[in-house]
C-alpha positions in Angstrom: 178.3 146.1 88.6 177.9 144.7 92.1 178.7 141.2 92.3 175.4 138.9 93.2 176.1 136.8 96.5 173.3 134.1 95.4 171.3 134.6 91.8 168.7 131.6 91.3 167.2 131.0 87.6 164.5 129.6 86.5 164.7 127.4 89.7 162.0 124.5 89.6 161.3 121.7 92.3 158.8 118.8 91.7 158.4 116.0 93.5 156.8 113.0 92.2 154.0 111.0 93.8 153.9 107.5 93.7 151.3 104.9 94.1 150.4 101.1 93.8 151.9 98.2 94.1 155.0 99.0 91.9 155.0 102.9 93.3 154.7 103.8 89.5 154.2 107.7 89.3 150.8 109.2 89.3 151.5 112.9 89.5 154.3 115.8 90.3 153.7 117.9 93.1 154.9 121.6 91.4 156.3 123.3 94.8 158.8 125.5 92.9 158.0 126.4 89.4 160.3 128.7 87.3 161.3 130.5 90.0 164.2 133.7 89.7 165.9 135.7 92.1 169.1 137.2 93.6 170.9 138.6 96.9 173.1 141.0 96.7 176.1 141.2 99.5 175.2 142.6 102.7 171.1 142.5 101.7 168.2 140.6 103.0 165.7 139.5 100.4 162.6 138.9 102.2 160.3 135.9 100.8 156.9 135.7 101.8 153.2 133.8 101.0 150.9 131.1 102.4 151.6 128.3 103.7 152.6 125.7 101.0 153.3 128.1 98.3 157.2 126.7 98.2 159.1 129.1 100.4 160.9 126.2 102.7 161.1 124.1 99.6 163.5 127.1 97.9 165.5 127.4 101.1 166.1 123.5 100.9 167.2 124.0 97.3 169.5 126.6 98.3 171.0 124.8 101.5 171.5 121.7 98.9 169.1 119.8 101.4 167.2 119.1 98.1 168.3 118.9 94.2 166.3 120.7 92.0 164.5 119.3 89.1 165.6 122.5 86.7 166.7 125.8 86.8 170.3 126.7 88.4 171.5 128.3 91.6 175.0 130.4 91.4 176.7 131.7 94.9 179.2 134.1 93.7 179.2 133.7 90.4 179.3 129.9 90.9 177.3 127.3 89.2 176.0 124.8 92.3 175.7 121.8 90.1 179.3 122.1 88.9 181.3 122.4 92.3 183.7 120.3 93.2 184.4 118.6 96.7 186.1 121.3 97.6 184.3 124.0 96.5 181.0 122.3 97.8 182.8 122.4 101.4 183.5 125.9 101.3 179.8 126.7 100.1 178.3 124.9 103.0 181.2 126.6 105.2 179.5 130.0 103.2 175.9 129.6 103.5 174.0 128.7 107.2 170.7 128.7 108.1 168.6 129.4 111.5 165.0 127.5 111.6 162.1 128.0 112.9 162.2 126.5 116.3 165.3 126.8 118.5 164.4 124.2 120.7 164.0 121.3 118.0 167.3 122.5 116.3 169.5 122.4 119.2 170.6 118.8 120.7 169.1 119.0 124.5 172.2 116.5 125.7 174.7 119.1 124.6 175.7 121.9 126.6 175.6 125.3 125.1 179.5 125.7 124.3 179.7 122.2 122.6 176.5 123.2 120.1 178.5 126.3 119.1 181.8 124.7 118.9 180.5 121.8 116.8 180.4 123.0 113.4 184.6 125.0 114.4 185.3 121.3 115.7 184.3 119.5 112.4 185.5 122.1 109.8 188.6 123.5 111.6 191.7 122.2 113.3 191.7 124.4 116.2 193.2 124.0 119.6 190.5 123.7 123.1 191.5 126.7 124.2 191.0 128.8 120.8 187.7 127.0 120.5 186.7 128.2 123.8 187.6 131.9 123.2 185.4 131.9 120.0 182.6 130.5 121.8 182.7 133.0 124.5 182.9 136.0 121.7 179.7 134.6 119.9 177.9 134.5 123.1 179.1 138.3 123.5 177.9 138.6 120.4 174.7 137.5 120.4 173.9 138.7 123.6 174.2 136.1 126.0 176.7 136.1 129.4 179.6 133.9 129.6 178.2 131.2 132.0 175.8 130.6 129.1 178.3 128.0 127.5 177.8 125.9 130.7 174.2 125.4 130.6 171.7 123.6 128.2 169.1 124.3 125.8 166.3 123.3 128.6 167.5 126.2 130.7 167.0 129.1 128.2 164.2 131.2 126.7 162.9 130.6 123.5 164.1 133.9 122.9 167.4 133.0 124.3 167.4 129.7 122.5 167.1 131.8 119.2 170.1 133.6 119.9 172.1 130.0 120.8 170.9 129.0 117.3 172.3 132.7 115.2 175.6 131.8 117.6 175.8 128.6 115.5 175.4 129.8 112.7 177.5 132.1 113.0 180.2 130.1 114.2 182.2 130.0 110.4 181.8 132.9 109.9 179.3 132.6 106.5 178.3 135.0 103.9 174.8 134.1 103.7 172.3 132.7 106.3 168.9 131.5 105.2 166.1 132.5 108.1 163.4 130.5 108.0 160.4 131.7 110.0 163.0 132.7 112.6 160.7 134.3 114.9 157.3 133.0 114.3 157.6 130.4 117.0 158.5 133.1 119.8 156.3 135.2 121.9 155.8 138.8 120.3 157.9 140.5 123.0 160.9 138.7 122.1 160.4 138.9 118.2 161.6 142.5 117.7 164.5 141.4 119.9 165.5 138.9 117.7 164.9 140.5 114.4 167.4 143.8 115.6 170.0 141.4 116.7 169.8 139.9 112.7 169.4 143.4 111.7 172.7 144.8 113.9 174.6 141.5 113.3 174.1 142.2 109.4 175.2 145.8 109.6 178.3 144.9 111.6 179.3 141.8 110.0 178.4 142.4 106.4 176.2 139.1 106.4 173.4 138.9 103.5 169.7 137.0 104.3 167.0 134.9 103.0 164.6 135.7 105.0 161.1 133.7 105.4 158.1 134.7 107.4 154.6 134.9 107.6 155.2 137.9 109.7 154.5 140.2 107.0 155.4 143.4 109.7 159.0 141.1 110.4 159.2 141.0 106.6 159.0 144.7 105.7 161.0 145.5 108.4 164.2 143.5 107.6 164.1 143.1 104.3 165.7 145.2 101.4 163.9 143.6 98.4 160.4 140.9 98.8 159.8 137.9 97.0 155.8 137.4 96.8 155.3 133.3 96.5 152.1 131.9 95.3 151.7 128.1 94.3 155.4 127.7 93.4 155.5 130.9 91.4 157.1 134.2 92.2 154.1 136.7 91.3 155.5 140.4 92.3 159.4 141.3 93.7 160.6 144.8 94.3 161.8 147.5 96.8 160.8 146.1 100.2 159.2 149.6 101.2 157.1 149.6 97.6 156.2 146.0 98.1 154.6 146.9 101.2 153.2 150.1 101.0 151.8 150.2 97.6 151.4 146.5 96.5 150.7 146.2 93.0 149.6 142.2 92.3 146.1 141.5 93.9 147.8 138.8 96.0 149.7 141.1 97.4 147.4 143.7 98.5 145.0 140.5 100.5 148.6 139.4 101.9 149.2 143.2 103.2 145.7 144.0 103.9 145.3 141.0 106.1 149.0 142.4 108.4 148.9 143.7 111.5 149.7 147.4 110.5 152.5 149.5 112.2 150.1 152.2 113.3 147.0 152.2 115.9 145.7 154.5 113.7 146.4 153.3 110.3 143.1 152.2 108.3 143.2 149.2 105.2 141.0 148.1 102.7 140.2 144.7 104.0 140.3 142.2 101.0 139.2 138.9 101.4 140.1 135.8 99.2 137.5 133.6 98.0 138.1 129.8 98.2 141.1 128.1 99.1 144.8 127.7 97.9 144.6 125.2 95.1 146.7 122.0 95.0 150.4 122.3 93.8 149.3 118.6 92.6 147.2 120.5 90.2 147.8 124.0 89.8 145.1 126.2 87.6 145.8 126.9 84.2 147.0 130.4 83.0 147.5 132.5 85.9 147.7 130.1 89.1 145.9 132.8 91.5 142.6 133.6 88.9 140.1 131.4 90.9 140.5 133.7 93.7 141.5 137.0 92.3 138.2 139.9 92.6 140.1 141.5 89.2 140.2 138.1 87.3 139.3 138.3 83.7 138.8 135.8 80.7 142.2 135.4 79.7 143.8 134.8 83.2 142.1 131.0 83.1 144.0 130.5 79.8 147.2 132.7 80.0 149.8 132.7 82.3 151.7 136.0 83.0 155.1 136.6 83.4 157.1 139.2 85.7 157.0 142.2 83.5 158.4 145.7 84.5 155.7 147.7 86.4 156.4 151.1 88.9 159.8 150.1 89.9 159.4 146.4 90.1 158.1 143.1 88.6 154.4 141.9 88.9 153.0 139.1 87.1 149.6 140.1 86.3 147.3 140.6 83.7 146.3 144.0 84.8 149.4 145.1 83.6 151.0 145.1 80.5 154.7 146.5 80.2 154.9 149.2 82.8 151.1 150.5 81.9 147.4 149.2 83.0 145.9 147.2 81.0 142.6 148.4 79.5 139.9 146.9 81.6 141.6 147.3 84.9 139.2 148.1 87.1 140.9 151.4 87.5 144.1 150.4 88.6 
């Protein structure tokens, strides 16, 4: 049995909302709700939905930039919650993360090498010189020449700026880096660039990804397993290449029909949602996406549906019961 690099169970985040005088709380905003997954070593679970639906919130929770209201999250085997200060060290030595803009995540007064050499700096007792050599060998590695370390953020790319970041991240040499939405804020030239590098730096240095996009193309491409999100909740999780190509939760066919696809010539069913995402304030009752699902039936306003076996992977949907369409499908 392989050994998980990160399972999460049952993971839930609210956050409560205050108001009046003596900020007494009104309300819990639900933006992860019973949520479950796991990466295994040297995969990418890919983790996609709207905007909102909890995706950044569940990278917080697993960077420990947030504490979550229930649930647990193990790395390795390893019960968060119960580390010690060591052990919690060594985590945040294991897991790094790249964000969405390279520009707002790099310090502009620092010069390329000191960025990359801060995090060797503050967790290891090296000497200048060994500091220097490592620097110069992430640069190789990402791509970037040598006289890169001299210069600063200001005088790259935003491709190249990217690459600065993964150098960082890099730097201690981690298990597990959390991507979030690392290429949406670069042009589309540069975005296949960027996702190969992840994809070669994976394959050569055994590194496993949480990867979150939008991109839904960027998704299916690096990703060995997807996540689909949808106010909070995870509603269908499987084989990337399933996900994608044959979705089985209506969600996930709008989500897929709405991509760019990979062909010229490739021709979708377009589906279009009604409405808009309702608040995680107050999320529907039963299932959470019935006001705007075309299959919705009578018990999906009063019943909420769990992720239940179905063609290789889990969906959480009505339509399905155990592995087999439920009667009144629509043909499904």
């Amino acid at each position: 049995m392989t050994r998980l690099i990160l399972e999460a169970r049952n993971l839930t985040k609210h956050f409560p909302v205050r108001r009046g005088l003596f900020a007494r709380e009104t309300a819990v905003v639900r933006a992860v709700d019973d949520v479950s997954f796991a990466i295994e070593p040297g995969k990418t679970l890919g983790l996609v939905g709207e905007s909102g639906c909890g995706k950044t919130t569940t990278a917080k929770l697993v960077l420990l930039l947030e504490q979550p209201t229930g649930g647990v999250i193990r790395f390795e085997g390893q019960d968060l919650q119960a580390l010690d200060s060591g052990s919690l060290r060594d985590y945040r030595r294991s897991v790094q993360a790249v964000f969405q803009d390279p520009y707002a995540s790099l310090n502009p007064r620092m010069r390329v090498e000191s960025i990359i050499a801060e995090p060797l700096v503050t967790n290891e007792p090296l000497p200048s010189a060994e500091v220097r050599t490592r620097v110069l060998r992430l640069l190789e590695v990402v791509g970037l020449p040598e006289r890169s370390a001299g210069l600063f953020p200001h005088e790259f790319s935003g491709g190249q700026r990217q690459r600065i970041a993964i150098a960082r991240a890099l730097a201690l040499a981690p298990k597990l880096v959390v991507l979030d939405e690392p290429v949406s804020a670069l042009d589309v030239s540069i975005r296949a660039q960027i996702l190969n590098l992840l994809r070669d730096l994976q394959a050569r240095l055994g590194l496993s990804y949480l990867f979150i996009a939008h991109d839904l193309a960027a998704v299916a491409h690096m990703s060995h397993t997807i996540a689909v999100m949808y106010l909070g909740k995870i509603v269908e999780v499987g084989d990337a290449d399933a996900v994608a190509k044959t979705p089985k939760h209506p969600y996930t066919e709008a989500l897929f029909s709405a991509a760019l696809p990979s062909h010229p010539d490739e021709r979708r069913k377009e589906i279009i949602l009604a409405g808009e995402v309702p608040s995680p304030l107050a999320p529907p009752a039963g299932c959470r996406f019935h006001p705007r699902c075309p299959h919705a039936m009578a018990r999906c306003s009063t019943e909420e549906p769990t992720l239940l076996p179905e063609t290789g992977r889990l969906v959480a949907c009505h339509l399905y019961a155990g592995g087999r369409v439920s009667v009144g499908a629509g043909g499904r």
